[in-house]
N, C-alpha and C positions, 0 to 999 in steps of 0.2 A: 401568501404568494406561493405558487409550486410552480417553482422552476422549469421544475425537470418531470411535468406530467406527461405521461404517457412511455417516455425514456427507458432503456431496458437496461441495467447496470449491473456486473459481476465486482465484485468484492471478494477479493481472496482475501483469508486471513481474519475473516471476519468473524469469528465465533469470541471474539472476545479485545478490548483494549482498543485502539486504534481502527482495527478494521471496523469493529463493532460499529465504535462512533460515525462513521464514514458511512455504513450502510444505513443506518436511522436516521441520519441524516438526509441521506437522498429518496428513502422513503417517507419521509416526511415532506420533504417535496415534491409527492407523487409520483417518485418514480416507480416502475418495476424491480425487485432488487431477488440476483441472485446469492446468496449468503454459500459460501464454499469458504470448507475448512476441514481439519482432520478429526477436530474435536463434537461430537454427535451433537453431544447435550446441551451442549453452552452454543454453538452453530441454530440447532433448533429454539432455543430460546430466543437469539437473535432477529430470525424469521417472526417470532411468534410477539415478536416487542414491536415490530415491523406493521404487523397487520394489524395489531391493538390498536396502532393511532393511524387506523383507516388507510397505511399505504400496504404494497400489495409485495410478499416476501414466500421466500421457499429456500429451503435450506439444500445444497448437494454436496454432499463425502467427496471431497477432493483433497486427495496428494498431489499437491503444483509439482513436485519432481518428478512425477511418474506420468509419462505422455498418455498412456491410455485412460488414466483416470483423468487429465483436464480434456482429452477430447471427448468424452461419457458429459464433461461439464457445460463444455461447449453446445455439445449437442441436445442436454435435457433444456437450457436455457433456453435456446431457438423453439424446442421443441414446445416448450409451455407458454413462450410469450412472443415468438416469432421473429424474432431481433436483437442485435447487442451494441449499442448505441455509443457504452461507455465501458471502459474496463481498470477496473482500478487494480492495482498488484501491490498486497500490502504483505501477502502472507509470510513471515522471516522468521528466522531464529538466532539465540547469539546465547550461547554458550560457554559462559567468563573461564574462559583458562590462560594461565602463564603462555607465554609463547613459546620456551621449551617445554612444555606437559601439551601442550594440543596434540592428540595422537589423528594419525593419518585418516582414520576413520570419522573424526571428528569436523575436520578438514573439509574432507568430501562431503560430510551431509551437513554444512554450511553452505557450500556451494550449488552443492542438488538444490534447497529449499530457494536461498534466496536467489540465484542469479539464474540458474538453469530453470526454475520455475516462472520468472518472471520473461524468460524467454520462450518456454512453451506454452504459455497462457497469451501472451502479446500475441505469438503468430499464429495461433489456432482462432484468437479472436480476430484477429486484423482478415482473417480471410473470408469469415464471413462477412465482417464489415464490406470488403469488395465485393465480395457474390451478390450483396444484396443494394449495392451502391450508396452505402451509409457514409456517411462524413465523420467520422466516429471519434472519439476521445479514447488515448490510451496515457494514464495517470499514475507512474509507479510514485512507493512510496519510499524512498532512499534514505538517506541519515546525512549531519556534518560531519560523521565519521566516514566519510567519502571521501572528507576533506582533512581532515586528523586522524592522527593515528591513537591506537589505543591497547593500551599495557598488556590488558587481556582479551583483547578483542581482533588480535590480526584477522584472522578469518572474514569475521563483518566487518570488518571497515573493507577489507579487499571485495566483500564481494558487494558491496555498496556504493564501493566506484565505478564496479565495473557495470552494476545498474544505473549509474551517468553517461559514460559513454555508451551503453544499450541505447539508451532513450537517444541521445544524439544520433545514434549511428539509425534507426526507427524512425525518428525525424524526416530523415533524409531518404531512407525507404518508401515510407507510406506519402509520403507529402502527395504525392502527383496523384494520390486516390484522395485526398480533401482529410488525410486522419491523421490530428495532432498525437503527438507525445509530450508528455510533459512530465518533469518530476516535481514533487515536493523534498526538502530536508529536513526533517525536525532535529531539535537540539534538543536536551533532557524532558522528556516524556516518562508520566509516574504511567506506566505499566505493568503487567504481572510477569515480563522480562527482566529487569530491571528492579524490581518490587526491594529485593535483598539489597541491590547496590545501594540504594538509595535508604535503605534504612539506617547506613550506618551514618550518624550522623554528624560525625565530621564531615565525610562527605557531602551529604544534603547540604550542608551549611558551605561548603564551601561550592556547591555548584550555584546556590542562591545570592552570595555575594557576588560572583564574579558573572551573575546574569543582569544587565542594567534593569530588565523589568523586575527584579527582586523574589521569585516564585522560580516553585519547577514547573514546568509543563503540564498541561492537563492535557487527556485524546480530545477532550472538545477543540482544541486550538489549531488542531491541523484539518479541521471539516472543512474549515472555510477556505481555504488556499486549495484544496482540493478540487471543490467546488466549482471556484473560479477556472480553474486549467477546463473544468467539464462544459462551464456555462459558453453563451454566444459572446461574455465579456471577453474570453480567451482567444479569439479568433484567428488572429493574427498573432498566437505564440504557440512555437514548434522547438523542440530541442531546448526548452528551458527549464532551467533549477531554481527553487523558491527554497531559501532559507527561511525557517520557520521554528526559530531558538532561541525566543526571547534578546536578540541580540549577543548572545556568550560567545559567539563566533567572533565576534570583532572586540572583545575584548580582554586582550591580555595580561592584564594584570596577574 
């Protein structure tokens, strides 16, 4: 079944983990996929895993924080497949420090990447969706650290909420043009962010206890909640957040 044939979809962030999984996935259901990320070689592999199983990919060098490289993005997208249908905004970074050691510089390019990017990718997409009268899907990908705080992680968790209230506040902008926003949350995701956290294994052990489904997260497990925000199931949801963390959210122990 392909869903999503014909479909034109950006994927920031997508040269590896998360995004990766996200874009093979919609390429596997026929969509068109544009693969943006900062990373050349692992970006183009991405594209090139894309076409292998017969769906249709291309890799573009975007910096989400820097306006002239996502509108270059915006504009090669259109330019090669005519349309942008759906846009997913996965591209982030999180950079474990104390919350007395984050230096000011550290700060700011937490906030350029994940929340400033996810702002100048949303609205350079959302415009052409209008120019061209698309009913379009825009699908950030946020964290439960939106929703908890974290030892070494102020920066992402801060800029993870504020990618909640974007999407609400986007909801309420774009609705009267027919184009949802929606977020997902994931909860422990084994990524190459995260790769060290999780290796130590207290840790791990102690995020798999207090997870009711007993495992950490795979990138495969947040395709499908994605998905759904992009497919006609989503239709009638705008402004909403999916938790997607094995259940460790709710519970306390």
């Amino acid at each position: 079944m392909c869903r999503f044939e014909g479909k034109v979809v950006i994927v920031t962030g997508s040269a590896r983990g998360i995004g990766r999984a996200i874009a093979l996935g919609f390429g596997n259901q026929g969509a068109r996929v544009a693969v943006a990320d900062i990373r050349d070689e692992q970006g183009q592999e991405t594209a090139e895993l894309i076409n292998r199983a017969g769906g249709k990919g291309f890799y573009i060098h975007t910096d989400v924080s820097n306006k002239n490289e996502v509108d270059t993005m915006i504009a090669k997208t259109v330019e090669k497949f005519g349309a942008i249908d759906i846009l997913v905004n996965d591209a982030g970074i999180c950079p474990f420090e104390d919350f007395l050691k984050i230096p000011e510089e550290m700060w700011d390019k937490v906030m350029q990447v994940n929340l400033k990017g996810n702002f100048l990718c949303s609205q350079a997409a959302a415009k052409v969706m209008i120019e061209k009268a698309i009913k379009g899907r825009i699908i950030n990908v946020s964290s439960i650290s939106s929703i908890v705080g974290g030892e070494k992680q102020a920066h992402y968790c801060s800029t993870k909420a504020g990618i909640n209230l974007l999407t609400a506040s986007m909801a309420i902008a774009l609705g009267p043009y027919g184009i949802t926003c929606n977020a997902v949350l994931p909860g422990p995701i084994e990524t190459d962010i995260n790769k060290k956290d999780l290796a130590n294994k207290k840790k791990r052990s102690n995020f798999i206890k207090r997870t009711p489904l007993r495992r950490i997260g795979q990138v495969e497990d947040v395709v499908g909640p994605v998905m759904f925000f992009a497919s006609k199931d989503a239709n009638w949801c705008t402004g909403s957040t999916l938790v997607v963390d094995g259940g460790i959210l709710v519970n306390f122990q």
